[in-house]
MDTraj code that builds the backbone (N, CA, C; nanometers):
import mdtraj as md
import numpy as np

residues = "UNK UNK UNK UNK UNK UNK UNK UNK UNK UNK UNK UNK UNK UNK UNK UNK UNK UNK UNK UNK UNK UNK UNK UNK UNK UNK UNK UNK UNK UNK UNK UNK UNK UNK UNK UNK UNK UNK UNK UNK UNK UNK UNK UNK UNK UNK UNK UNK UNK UNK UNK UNK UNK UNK UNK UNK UNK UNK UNK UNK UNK UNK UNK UNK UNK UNK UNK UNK UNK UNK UNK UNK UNK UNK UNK UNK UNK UNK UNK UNK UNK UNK UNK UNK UNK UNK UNK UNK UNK UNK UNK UNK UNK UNK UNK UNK UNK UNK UNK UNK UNK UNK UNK UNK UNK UNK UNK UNK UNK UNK UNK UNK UNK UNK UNK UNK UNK UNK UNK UNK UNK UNK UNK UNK UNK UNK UNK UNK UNK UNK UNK UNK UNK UNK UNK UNK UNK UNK UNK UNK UNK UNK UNK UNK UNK UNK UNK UNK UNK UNK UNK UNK UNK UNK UNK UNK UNK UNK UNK UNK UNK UNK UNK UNK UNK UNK UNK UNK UNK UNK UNK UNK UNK UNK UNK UNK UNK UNK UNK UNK UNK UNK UNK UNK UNK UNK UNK UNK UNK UNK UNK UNK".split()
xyz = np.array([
    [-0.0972, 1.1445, -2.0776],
    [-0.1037, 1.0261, -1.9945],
    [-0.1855, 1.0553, -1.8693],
    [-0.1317, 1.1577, -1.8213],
    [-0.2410, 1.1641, -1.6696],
    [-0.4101, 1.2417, -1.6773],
    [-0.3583, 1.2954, -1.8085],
    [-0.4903, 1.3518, -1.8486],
    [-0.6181, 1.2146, -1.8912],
    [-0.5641, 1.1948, -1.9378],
    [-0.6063, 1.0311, -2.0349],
    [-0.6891, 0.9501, -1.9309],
    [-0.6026, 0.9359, -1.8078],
    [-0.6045, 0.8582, -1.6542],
    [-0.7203, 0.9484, -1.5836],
    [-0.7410, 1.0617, -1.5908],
    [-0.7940, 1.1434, -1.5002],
    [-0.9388, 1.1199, -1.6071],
    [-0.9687, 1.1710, -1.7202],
    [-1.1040, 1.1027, -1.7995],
    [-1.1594, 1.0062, -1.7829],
    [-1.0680, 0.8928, -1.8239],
    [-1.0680, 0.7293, -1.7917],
    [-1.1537, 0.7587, -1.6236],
    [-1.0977, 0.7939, -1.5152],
    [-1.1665, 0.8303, -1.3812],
    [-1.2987, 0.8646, -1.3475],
    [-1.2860, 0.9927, -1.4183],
    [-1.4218, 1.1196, -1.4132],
    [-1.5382, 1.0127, -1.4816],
    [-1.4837, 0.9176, -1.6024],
    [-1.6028, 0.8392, -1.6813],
    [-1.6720, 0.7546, -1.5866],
    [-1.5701, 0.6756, -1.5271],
    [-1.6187, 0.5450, -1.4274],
    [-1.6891, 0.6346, -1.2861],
    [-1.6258, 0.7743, -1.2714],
    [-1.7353, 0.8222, -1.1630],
    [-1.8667, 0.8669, -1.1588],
    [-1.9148, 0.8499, -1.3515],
    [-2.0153, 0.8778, -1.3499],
    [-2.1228, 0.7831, -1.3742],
    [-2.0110, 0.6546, -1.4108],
    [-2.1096, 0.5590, -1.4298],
    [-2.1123, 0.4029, -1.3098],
    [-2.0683, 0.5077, -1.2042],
    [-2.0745, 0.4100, -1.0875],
    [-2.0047, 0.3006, -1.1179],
    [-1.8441, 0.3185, -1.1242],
    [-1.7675, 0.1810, -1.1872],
    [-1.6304, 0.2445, -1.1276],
    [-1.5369, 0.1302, -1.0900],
    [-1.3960, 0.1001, -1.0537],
    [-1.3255, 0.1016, -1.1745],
    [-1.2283, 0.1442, -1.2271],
    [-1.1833, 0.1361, -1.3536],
    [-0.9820, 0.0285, -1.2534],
    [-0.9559, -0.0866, -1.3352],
    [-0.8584, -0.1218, -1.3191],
    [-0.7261, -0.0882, -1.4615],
    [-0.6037, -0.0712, -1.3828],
    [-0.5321, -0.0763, -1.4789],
    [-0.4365, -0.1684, -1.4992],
    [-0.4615, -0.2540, -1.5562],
    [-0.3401, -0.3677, -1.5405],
    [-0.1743, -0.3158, -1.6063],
    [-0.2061, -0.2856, -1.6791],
    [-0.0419, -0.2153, -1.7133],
    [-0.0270, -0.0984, -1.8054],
    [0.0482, -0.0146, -1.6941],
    [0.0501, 0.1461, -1.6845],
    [0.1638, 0.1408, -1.7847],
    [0.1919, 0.2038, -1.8721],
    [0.2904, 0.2189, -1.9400],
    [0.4248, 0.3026, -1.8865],
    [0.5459, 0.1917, -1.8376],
    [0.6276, 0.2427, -1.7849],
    [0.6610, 0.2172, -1.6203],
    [0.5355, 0.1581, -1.6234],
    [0.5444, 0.0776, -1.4577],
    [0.5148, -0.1024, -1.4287],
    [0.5901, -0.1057, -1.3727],
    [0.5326, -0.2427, -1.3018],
    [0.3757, -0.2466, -1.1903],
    [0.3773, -0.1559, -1.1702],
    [0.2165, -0.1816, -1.0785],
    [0.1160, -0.1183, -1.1590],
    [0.0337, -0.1934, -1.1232],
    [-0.1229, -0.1787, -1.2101],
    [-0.1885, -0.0797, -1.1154],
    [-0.2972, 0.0051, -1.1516],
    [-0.3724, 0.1381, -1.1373],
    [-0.5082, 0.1060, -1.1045],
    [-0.5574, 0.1250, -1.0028],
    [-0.7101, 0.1060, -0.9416],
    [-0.7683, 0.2298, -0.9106],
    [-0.8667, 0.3104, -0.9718],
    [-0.9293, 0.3758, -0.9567],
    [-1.0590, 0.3804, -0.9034],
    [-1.1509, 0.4549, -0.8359],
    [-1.2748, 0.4661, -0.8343],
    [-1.3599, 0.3544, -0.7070],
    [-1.2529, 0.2951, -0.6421],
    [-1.3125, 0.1677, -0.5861],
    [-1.4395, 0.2270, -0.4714],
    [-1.4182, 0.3687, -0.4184],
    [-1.4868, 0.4154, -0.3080],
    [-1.6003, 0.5397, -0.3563],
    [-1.6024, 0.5587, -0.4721],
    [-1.6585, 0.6597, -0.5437],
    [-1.7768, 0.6929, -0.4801],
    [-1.8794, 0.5655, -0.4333],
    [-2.0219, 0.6210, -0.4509],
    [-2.0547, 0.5406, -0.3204],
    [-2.1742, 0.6142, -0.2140],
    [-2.1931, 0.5304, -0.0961],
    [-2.2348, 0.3770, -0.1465],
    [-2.2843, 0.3324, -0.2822],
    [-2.3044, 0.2493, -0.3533],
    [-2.1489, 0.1146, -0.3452],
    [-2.1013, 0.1788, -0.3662],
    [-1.9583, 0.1177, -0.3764],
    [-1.9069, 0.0804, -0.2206],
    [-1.8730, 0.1820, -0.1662],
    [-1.8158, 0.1782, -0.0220],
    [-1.9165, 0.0629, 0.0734],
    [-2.1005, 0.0206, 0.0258],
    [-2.1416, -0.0228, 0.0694],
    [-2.1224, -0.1591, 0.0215],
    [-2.0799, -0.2050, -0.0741],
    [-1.9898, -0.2961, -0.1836],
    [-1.8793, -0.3515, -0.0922],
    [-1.7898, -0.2392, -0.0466],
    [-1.6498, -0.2963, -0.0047],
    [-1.6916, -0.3577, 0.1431],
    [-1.7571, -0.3183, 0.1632],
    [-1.7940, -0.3230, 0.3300],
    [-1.8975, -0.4411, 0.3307],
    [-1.9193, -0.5058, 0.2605],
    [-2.0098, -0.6051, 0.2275],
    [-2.1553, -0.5679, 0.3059],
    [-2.2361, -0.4881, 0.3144],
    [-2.3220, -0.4461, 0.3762],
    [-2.3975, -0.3534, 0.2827],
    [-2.5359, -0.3197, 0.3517],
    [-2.6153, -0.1721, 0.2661],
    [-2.5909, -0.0991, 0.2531],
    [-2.6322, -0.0125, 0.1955],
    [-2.6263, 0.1672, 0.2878],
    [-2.6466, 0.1901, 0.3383],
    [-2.7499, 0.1806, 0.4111],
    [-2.8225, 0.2062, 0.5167],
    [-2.7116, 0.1959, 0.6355],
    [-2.6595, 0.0435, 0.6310],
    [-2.6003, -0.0261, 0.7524],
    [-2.4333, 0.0739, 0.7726],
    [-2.3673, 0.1512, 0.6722],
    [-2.2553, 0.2213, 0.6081],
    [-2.2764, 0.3230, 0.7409],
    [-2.3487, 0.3777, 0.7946],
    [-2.4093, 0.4787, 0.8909],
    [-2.4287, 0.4126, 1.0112],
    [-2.5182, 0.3531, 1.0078],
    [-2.5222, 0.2764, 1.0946],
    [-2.3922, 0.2416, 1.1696],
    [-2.3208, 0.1619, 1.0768],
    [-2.2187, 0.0562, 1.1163],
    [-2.1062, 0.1914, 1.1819],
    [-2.1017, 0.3072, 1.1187],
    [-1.9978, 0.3842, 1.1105],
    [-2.0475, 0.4910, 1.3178],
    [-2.1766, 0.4948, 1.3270],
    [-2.1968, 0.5599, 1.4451],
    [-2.1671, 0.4271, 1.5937],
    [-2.1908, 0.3081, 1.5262],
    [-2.2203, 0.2554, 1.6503],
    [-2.0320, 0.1998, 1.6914],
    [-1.9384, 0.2317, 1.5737],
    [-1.8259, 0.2182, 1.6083],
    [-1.7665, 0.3301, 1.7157],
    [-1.8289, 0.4802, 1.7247],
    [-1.7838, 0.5550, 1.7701],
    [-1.8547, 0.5794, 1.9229],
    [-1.9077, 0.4678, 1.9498],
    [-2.0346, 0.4906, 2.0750],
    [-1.9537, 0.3668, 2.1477],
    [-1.8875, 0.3297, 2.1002],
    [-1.8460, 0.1437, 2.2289],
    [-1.6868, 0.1859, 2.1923],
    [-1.6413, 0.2159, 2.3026],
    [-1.4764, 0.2133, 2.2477],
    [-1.4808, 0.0397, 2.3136],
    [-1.3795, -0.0080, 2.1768],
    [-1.2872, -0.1063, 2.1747],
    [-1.1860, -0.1062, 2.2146],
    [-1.1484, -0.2388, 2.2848],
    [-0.9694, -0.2385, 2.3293],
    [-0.8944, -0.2359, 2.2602],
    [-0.8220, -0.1740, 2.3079],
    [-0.7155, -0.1472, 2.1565],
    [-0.5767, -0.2703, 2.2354],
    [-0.5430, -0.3361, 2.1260],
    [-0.4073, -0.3976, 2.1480],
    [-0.3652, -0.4104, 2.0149],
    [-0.2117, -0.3844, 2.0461],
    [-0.1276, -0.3811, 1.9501],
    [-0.0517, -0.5077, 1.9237],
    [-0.0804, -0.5651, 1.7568],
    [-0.0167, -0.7164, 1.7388],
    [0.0537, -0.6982, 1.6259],
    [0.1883, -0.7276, 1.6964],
    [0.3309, -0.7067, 1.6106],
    [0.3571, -0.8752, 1.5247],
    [0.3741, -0.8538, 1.4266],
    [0.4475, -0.9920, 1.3439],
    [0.4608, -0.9881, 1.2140],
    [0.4986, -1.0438, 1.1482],
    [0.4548, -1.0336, 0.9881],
    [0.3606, -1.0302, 0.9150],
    [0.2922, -0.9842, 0.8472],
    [0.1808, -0.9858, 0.7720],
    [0.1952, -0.9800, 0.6132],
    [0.1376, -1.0043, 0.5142],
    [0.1178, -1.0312, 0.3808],
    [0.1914, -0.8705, 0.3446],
    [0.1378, -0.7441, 0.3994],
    [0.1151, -0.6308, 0.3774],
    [0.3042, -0.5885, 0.3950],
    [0.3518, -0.6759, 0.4695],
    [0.5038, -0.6366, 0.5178],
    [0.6532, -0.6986, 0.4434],
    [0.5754, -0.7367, 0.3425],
    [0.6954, -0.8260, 0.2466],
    [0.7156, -0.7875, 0.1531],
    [0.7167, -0.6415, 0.1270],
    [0.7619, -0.5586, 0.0377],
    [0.7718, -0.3961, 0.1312],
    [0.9222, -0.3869, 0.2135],
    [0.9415, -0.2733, 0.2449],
    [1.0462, -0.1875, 0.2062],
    [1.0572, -0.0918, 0.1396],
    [1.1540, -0.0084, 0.1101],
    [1.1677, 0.1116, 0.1568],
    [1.2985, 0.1327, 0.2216],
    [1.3344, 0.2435, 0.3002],
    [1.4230, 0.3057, 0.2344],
    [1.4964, 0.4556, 0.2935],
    [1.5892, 0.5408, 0.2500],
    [1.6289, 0.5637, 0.1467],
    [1.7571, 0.5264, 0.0797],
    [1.8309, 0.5443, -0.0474],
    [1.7454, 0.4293, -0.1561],
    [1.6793, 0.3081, -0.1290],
    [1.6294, 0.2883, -0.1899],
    [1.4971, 0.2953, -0.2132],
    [1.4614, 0.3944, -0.2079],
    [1.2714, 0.4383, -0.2212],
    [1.2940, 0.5224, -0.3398],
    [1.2501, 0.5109, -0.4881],
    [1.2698, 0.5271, -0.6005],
    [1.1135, 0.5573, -0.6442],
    [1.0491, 0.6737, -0.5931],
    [0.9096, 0.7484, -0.6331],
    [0.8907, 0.7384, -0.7841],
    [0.9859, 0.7330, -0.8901],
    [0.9620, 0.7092, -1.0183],
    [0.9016, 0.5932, -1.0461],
    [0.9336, 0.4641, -0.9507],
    [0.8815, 0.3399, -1.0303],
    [0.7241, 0.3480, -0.9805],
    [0.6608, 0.4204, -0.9307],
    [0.5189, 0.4484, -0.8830],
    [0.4442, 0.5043, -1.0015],
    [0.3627, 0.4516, -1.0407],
    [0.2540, 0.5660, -1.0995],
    [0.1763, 0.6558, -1.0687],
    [0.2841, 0.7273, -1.0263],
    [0.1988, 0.8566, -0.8838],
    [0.1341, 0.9922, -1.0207],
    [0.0814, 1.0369, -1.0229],
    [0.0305, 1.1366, -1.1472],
    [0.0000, 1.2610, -1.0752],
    [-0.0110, 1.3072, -1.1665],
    [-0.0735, 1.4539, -1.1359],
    [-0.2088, 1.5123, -1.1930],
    [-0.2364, 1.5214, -1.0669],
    [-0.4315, 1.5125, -1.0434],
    [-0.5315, 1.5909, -1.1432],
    [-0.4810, 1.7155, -1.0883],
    [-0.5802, 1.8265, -1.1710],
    [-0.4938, 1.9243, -1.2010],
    [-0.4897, 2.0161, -1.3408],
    [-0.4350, 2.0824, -1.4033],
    [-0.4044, 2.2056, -1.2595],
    [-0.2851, 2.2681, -1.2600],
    [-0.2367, 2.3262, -1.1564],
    [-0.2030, 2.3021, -1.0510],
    [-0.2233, 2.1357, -1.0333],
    [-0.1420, 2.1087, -0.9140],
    [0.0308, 2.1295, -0.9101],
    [0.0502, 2.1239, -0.7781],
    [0.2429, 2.1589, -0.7969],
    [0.3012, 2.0539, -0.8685],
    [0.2781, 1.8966, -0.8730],
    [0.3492, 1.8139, -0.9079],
    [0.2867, 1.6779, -0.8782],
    [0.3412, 1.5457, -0.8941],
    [0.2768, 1.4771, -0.8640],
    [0.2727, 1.4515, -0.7212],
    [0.1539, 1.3895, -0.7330],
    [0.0641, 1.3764, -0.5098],
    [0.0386, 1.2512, -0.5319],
    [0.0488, 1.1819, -0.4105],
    [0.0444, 1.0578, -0.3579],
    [-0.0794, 1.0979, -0.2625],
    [-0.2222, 1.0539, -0.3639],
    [-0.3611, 1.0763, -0.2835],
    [-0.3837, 0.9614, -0.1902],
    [-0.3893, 0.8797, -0.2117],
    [-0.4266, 0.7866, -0.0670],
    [-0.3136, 0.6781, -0.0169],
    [-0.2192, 0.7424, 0.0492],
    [-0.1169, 0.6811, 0.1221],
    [-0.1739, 0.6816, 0.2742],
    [-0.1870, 0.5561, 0.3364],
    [-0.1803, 0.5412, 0.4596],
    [-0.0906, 0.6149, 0.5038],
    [-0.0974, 0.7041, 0.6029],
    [0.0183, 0.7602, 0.6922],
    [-0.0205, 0.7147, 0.8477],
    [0.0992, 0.6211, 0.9080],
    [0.0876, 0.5600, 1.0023],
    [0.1806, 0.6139, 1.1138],
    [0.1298, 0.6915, 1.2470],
    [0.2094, 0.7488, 1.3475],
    [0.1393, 0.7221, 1.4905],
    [0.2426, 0.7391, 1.5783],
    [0.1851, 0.7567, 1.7455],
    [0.3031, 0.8451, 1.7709],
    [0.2113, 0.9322, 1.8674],
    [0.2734, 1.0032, 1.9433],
    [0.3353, 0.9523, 2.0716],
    [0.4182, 0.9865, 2.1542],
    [0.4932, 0.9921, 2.2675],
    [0.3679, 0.9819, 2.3644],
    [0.2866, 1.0080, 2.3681],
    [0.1549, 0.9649, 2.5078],
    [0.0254, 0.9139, 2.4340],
    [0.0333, 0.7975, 2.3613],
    [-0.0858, 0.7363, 2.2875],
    [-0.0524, 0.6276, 2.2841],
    [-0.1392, 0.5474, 2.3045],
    [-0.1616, 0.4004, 2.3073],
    [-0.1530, 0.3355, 2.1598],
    [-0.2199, 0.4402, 2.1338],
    [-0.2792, 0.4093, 1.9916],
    [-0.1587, 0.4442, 1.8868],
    [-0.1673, 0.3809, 1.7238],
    [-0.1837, 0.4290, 1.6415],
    [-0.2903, 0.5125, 1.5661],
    [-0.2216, 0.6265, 1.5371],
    [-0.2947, 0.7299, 1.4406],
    [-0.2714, 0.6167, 1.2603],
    [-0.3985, 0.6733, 1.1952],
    [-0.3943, 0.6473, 1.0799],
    [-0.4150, 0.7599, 1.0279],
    [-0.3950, 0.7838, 0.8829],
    [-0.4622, 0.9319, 0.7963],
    [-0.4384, 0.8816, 0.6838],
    [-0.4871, 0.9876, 0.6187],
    [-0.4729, 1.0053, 0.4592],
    [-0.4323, 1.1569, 0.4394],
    [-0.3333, 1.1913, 0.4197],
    [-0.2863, 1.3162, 0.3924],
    [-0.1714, 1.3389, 0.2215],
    [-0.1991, 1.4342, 0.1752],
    [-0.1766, 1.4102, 0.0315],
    [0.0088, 1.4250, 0.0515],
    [0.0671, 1.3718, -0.0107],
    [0.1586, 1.3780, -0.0664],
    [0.2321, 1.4437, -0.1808],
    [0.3155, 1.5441, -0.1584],
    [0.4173, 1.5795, -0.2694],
    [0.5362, 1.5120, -0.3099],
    [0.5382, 1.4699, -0.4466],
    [0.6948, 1.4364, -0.5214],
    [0.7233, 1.5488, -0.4795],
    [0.8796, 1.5234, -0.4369],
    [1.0182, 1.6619, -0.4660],
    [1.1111, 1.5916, -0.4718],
    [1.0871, 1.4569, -0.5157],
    [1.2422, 1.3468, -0.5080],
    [1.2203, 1.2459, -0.5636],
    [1.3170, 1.2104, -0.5939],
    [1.3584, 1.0801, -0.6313],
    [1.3236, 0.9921, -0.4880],
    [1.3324, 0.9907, -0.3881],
    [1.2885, 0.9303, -0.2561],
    [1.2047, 1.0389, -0.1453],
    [1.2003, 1.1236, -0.1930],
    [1.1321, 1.2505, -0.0884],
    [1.0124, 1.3108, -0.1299],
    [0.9201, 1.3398, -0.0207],
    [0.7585, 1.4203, -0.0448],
    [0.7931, 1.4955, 0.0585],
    [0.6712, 1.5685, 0.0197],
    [0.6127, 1.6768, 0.1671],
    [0.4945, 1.6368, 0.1690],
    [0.4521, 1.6582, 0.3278],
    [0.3249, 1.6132, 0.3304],
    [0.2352, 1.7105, 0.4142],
    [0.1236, 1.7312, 0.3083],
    [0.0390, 1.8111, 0.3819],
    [-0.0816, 1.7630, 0.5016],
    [-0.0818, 1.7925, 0.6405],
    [-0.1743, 1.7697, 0.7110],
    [-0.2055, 1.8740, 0.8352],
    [-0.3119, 1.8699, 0.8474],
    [-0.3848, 1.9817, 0.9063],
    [-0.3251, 2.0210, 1.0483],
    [-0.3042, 2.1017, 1.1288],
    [-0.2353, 2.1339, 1.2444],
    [-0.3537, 2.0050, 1.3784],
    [-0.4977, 2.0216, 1.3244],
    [-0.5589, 1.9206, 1.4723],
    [-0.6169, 1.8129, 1.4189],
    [-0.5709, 1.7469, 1.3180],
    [-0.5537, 1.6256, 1.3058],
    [-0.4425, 1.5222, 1.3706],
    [-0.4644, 1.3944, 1.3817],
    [-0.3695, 1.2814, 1.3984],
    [-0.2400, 1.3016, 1.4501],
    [-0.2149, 1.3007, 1.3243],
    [-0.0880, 1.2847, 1.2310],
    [0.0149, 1.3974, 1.2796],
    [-0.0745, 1.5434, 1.2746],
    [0.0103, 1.6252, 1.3503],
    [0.0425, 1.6491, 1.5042],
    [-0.0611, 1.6489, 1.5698],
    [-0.0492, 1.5938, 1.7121],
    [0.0167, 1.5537, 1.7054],
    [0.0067, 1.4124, 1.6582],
    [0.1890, 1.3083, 1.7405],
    [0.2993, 1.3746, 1.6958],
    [0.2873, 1.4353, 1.5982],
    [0.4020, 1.5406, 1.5271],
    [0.4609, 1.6300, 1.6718],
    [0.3776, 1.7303, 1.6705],
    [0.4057, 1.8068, 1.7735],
    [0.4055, 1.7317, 1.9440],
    [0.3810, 1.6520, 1.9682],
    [0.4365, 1.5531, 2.0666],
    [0.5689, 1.5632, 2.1009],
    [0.5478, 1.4611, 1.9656],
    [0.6809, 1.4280, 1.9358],
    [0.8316, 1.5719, 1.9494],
    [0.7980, 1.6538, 1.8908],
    [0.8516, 1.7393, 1.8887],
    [0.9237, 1.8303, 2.0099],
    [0.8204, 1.8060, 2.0500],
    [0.7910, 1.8854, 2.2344],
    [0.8885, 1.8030, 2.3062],
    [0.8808, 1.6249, 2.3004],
    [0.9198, 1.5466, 2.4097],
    [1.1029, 1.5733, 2.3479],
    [1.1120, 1.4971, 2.2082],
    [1.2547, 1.4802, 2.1819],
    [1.2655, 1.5715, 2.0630],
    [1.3238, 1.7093, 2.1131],
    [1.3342, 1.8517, 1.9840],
    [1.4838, 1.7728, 1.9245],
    [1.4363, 1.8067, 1.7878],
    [1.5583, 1.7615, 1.7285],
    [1.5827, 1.6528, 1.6580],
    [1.4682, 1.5340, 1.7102],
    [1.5256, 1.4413, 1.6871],
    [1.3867, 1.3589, 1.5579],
    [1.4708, 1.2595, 1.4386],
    [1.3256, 1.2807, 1.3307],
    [1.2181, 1.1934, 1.4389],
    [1.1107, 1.2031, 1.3500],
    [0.9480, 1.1638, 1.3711],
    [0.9553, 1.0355, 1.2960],
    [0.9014, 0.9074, 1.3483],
    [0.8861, 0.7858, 1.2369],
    [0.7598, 0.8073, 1.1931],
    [0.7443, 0.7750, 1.0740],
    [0.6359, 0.8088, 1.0077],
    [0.6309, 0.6476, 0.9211],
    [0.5190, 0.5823, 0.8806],
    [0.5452, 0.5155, 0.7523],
    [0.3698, 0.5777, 0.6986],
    [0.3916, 0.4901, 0.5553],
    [0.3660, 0.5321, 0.4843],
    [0.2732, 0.3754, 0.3930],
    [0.1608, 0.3368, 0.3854],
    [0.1585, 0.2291, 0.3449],
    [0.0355, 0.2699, 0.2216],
    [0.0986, 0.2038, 0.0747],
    [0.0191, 0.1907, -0.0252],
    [-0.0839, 0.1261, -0.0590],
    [-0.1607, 0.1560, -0.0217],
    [-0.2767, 0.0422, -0.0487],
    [-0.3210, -0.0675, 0.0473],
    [-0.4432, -0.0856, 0.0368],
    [-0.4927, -0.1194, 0.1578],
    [-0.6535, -0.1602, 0.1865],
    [-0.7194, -0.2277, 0.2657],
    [-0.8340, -0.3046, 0.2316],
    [-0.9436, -0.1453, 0.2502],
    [-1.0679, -0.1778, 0.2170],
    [-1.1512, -0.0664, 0.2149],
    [-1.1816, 0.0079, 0.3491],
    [-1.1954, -0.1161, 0.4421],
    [-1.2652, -0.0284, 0.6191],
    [-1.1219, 0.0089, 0.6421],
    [-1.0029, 0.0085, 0.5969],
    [-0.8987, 0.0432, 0.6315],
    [-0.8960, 0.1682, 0.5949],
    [-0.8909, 0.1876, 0.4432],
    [-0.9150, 0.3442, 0.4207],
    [-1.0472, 0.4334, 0.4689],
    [-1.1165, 0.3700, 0.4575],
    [-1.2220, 0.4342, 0.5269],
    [-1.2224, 0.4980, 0.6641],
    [-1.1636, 0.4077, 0.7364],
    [-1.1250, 0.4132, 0.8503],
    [-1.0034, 0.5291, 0.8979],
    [-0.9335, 0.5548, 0.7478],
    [-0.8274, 0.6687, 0.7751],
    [-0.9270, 0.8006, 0.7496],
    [-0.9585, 0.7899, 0.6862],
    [-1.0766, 0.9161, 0.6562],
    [-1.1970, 0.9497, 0.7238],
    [-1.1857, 0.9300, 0.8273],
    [-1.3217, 0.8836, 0.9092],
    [-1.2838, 0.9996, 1.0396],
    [-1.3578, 1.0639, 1.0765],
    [-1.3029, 1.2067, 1.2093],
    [-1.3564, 1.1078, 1.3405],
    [-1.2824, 0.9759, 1.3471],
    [-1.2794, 0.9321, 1.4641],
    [-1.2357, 0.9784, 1.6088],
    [-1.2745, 0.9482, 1.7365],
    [-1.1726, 1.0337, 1.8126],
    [-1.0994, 1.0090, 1.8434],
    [-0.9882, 1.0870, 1.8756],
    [-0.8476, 1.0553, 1.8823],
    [-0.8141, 0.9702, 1.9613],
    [-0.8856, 0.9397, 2.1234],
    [-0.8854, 0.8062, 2.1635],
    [-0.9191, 0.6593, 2.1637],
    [-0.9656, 0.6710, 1.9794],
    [-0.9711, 0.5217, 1.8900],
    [-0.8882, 0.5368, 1.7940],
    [-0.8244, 0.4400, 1.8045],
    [-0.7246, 0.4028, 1.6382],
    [-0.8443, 0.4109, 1.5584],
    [-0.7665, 0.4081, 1.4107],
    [-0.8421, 0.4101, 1.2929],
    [-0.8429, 0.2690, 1.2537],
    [-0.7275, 0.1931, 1.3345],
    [-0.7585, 0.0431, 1.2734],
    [-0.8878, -0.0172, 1.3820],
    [-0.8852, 0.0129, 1.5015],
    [-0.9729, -0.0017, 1.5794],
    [-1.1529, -0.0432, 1.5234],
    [-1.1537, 0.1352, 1.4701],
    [-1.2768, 0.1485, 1.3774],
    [-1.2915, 0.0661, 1.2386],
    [-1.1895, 0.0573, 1.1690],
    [-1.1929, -0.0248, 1.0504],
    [-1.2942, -0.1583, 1.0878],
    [-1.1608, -0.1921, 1.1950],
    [-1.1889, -0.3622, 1.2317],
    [-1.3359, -0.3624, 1.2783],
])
top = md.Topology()
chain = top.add_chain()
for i, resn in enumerate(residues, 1):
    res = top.add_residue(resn, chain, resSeq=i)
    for name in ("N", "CA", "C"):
        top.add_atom(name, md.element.get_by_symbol(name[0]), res)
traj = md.Trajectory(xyz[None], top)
């Protein structure tokens, strides 16, 4: 099955194509692969050239934007599951490449601020299954994600870190998590 999924992948990455899965055997959510594969594509999601992909991506990091934060409901917030009920099985989370530890959750928004930031941090940091509701997550010590970590840590020892975690998501959004913005711009900042 994940082998099958991972071919199905490698094919559409060579032939410059998104492969969709409408129904995964054994899950309720359907499987999107490949959507960012090629600057071809990413210039696709972004409704723009290539050319402009560079462009668009330097002149975000030359004008800081105001950042304000707007709290309310959104489309993205009407499906949240927390604690005892977060059930990692009903996901079609797979396992990537032969020797990985287990299955990884490759592009999960990971959404944090630290204790002295205005901002939200965004990332993309991989994810480990070890649960029925639990991962580990790997991210780099001077990235984001860990900063506010160790902030956090420093200000209130002891006490957990909120973290979420959001599946899926429009393209300048991910892009925008993957992007070595500086730390005094959000990643939604740059998206937008």
């Amino acid at each position: 099955h994940d082998r099958e999924l991972g071919n199905v992948l490698r094919a559409c990455e060579r032939a410059d194509k998104a492969a969709f899965f409408h129904r995964v055997t054994g899950f309720d959510a359907p499987v999107v692969g490949g959507l960012l594969s090629s600057p071809r594509r990413i210039a696709l999601a972004l409704e723009c050239s290539v050319p402009e992909v560079g462009a668009r991506m330097a002149a975000a990091t030359e004008k800081p934007i105001p950042y304000a934060l707007h709290q309310g409901p959104a489309p993205c917030q009407e499906v949240v599951i927390e604690a005892d009920d977060v059930d990692l099985a009903k996901f079609p989370i797979q396992t990537c490449w032969p020797g990985d530890a287990g299955p990884l959750i490759t592009w999960g928004l990971t959404v944090t601020r630290g204790p002295y930031k205005e901002r939200q941090n965004l990332g993309i940091y991989r994810q480990q299954v070890i649960g029925h509701n639990k991962l580990i997550m790997r991210w780099l010590a001077h990235r984001g994600g860990a900063l506010d970590f160790r902030d956090h840590m420093l200000q209130h020892p002891g006490q957990s870190f909120p973290v979420a975690v959001a599946l899926g998501a429009d393209p300048a959004t991910i892009l925008g998590a993957v992007t070595p913005v500086p730390d005094a711009l959000s990643e939604y900042q740059f998206a937008g």
